[in-house]
Each structure stands twice: as structure tokens, then as C-alpha cells.
N, C-alpha and C positions, 0 to 999 in steps of 0.2 A: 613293610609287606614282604614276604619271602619271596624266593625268586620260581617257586612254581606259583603259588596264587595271580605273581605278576604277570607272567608268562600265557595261564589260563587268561587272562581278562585281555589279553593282547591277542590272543587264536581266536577268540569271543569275537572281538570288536571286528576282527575280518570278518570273520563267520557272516554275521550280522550286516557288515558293511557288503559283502555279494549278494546276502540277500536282499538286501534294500534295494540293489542296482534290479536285482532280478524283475522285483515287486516293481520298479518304476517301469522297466520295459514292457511287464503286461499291462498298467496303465495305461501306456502309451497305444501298443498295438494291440491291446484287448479287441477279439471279434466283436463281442458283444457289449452292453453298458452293463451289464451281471458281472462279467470279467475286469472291468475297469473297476467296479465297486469294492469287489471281495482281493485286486489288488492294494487298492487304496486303502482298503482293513488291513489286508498282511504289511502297508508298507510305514503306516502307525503304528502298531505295533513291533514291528522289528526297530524302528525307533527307538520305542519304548523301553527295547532290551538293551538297546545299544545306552540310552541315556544312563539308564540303571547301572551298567558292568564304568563305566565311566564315572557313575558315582562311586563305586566299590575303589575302584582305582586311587581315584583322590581322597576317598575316605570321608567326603561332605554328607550332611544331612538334606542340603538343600536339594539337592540333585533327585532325592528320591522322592518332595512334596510335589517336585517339577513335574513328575512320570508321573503321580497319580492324579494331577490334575489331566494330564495328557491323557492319559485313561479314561477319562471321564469325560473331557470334550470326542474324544475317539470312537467312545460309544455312541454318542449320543447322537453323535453324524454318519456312522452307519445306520444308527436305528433310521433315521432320520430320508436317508437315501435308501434304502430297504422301501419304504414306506411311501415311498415317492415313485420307484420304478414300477409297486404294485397295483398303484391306487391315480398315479398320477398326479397328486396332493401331497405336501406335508398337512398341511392343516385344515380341517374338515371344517366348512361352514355348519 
């Protein structure tokens, strides 16, 4: 790997790594349960990207089946908490 693509994936993973910290702090001290939720989106996904730039890095395949599973449970637990703040429910009798 050259030493800019190496260099970009290392400014990346910091990037990434402050956001995550950020995304847990409004978790944490989110005012509202809307603020804790669409942290918890942003801190999946910054994950996400973080997994991703770390598979670039090592140059694995598997690293990026990992993310797209992450993806897909990530969704599916926002929709899911979305759906629940509105309705009080996930699952409607």
C-alpha cells in the first residue's frame, strides 16, 4: 500500500475514532430519548466506516462481509427504536 493511501486510512480511523467518542457522549448525556437514538445511529455507523477503512488497510475481504452485516442489524434496530419511541410498541398485537 503506498504511503499516502496508508497515511489517508490512518487520518480516517482518527477521524472516525472522535467521532465515535462524540456519538457516545450524546448517548450518554442525550436530553431527550430522540437524542440518545439518532446517537446510537451515528455511533453504528461511524463504526461502520471505521470497520471498513481497517479492512482497506489489511486488505481482507472478510472485514467488509462484517460491515455489511453491521449494516443490516444497525438498520434494523434503528427502525426498530424509531418505532417504539412512536408507537410505544415494536410489535403490534
Amino acid at each position: 500500500m503506498s504511503a499516502l493511501i496508508d497515511g489517508a486510512a490512518w487520518f480516517a480511523s482518527g477521524c472516525f475514532g472522535v467521532a465515535m467518542l462524540l456519538a457516545l457522549w450524546r448517548v450518554m448525556r442525550g436530553p431527550a430519548a430522540e437524542d440518545r437514538v439518532l446517537g446510537l445511529d451515528t455511533l453504528y455507523v461511524n463504526g461502520l466506516a471505521m470497520l471498513l477503512v481497517f479492512g482497506i488497510r489489511t486488505a481482507s475481504g472478510a472485514y467488509f462481509e462484517i460491515a455489511l452485516l453491521m449494516a443490516l442489524f444497525g438498520f434494523v434496530g434503528s427502525v426498530a427504536l424509531a418505532k417504539f419511541l412512536l408507537r410505544g410498541e415494536v410489535i403490534e398485537p
